[in-house]
N, C-alpha and C positions, 0 to 999 in steps of 0.2 A: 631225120629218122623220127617217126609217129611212135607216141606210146605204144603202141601196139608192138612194135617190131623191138623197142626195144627190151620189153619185158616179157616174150614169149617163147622165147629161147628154151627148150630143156621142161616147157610148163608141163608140171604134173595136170592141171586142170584141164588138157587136152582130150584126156579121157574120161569119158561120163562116170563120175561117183557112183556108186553103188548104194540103191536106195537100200536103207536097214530100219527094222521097224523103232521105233521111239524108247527106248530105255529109263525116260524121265519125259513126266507131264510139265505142264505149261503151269512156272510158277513151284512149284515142288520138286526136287532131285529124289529122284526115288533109286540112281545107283549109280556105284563110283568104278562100271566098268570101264576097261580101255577098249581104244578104237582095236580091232582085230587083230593079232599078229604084230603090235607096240610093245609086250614083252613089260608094259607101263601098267599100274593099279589104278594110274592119276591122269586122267585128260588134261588135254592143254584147257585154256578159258578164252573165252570169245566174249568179249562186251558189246554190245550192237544199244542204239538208241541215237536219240537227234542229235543234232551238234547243239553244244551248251549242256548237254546231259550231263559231262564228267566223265566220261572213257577214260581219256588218257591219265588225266590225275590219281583217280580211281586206280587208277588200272597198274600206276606203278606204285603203291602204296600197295596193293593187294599180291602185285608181284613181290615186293620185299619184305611179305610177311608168309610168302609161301616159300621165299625162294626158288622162285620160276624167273625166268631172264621176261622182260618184260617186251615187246614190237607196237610199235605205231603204226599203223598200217599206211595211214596218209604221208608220213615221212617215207615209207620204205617204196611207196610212191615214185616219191621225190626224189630220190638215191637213183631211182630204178633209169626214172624218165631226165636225171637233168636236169632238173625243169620244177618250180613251186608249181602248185595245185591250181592257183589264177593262171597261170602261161598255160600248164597243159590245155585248161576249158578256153583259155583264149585263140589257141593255136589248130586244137586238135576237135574240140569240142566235148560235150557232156558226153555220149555215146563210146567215143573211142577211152574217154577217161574209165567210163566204165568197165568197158573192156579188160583195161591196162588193170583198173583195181581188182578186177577179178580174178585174174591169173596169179596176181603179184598175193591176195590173200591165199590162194591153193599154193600156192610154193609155200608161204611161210607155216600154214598147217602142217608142213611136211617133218618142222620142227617138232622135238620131244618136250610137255610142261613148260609151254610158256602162256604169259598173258597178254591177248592180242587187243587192242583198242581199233574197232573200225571204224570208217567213216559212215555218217548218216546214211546213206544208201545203199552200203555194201548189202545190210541182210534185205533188201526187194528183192536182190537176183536170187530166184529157184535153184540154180546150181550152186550158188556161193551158201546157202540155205544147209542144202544137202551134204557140199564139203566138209561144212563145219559140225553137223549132227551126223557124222563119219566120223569126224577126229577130235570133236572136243565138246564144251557143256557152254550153249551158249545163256548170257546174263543180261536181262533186258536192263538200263537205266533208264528210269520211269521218270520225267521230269514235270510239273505247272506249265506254262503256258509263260509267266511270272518268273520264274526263275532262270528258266531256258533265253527268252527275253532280253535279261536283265546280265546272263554272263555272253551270252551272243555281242550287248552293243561294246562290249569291251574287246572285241577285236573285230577289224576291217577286211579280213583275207577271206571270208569265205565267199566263194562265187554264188552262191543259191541265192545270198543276201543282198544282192547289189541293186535290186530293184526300187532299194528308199519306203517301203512299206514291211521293215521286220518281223513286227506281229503279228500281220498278215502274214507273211509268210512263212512263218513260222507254223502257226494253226492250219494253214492249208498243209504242209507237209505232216502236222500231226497227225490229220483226218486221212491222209491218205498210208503213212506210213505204219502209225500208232498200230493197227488190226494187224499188221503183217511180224510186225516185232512183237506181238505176243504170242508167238509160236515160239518164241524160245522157251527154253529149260527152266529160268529162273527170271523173274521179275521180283527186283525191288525199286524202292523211293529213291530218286534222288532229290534232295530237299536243298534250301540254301543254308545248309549250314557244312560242320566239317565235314572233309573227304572219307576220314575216318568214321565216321560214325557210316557212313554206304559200305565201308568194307566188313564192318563188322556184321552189318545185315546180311552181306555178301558169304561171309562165316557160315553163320550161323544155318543159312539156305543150303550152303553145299553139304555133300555127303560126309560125312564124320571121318573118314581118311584123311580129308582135307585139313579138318580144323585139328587136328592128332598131328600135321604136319607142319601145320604153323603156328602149335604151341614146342613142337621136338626147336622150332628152327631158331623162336623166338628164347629159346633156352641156350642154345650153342652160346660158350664163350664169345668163337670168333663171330659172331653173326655183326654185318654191317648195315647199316639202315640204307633205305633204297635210298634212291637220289630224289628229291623234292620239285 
């Protein structure tokens, strides 16, 4: 069974999103409404940026200071398909992976307040684009060349990488990606230093509801820190 078949079951993504005009400029949050008929004040959050950026780190640091449940998109992937992220591209190829990561992001948008971490390509696709500026505020991770680099050779599993010339490949992916991911909502740095210090940029960018919610949460007695 092909990633395809096995994650399009039941896909909300089957049917075309509804374009909705922009609520927040590129880089500025200018409102903390909910997607239509969410009954929610609070959009879910969408991380998009290269791999090496920090998504996931980020992303569950910024989830246990909001208290949003937090999704990896490339594990939910994995869950989905069976199968790591090298098998699928090895088996099935780039295309149908795409495919599979598309449907598999529009299902998990379906969820209420969480914080999603995508993979490097999820935000090129136009409908994956449009799903998420439907249902939630997407956060560009802004990364060097240099740092992206330097946390990429630290691990082996990604397929884009496998060609023996990383910062080449890297820079070629920036030039063609970098323009498309700054139609998100929000862009900040990610620099090499702590996780923390991107989420507090991350703070400080979103609408005042936000940061009103992850000081209520950061106050709770029972409040547990995310997982590391």
């Amino acid at each position: 069974m092909s990633i395809i078949d096995t994650v399009s079951a039941a896909d909300p993504s089957d049917a075309q999103p509804d374009t909705q005009p922009d609520d927040v400029q590129s880089g500025v949050a200018q409102s903390d409404a909910a997607p239509a008929g969410s009954g929610d004040a609070l959009r879910s959050l969408v991380l998009v940026g290269l791999m090496g950026a920090g998504k996931s780190s980020v992303g569950r640091r910024l989830a246990g200071r909001l208290g949003f449940d937090f999704l990896d998109a490339d594990i939910e992937i994995e869950k989905a398909a069976g199968a790591s992220i090298p098998e699928i591209f090895a088996a099935h190829g780039e295309a149908a992976f795409r495919d599979g990561e598309r449907k598999v992001i529009a299902r998990l948008l379906e969820q209420p307040r969480i914080v999603l971490a995508t993979g490097g390509g999820a935000f090129m696709n136009a409908e994956t684009r449009a799903r998420i500026r439907e249902r939630g505020l997407s956060i560009w991770l802004k990364a060097e060349l240099d740092v992206l680099a330097k946390r990429c050779a630290r691990r082996s599993n990604r397929p884009l990488l496998q060609n023996g010339d990383l910062r080449g490949t890297l820079q070629r992916l920036m030039q063609e990606r970098y323009p498309v991911y700054a139609e998100a909502d929000i862009s900040v740095i990610s620099a090499d230093g702590p996780h923390e210090a991107v989420v507090e940029q991350i703070l400080l960018a979103l609408p005042p509801a936000y940061r009103k919610l992850a000081e209520r949460h950061h106050a709770e007695p029972a409040h547990s820190a995310s997982t590391e």
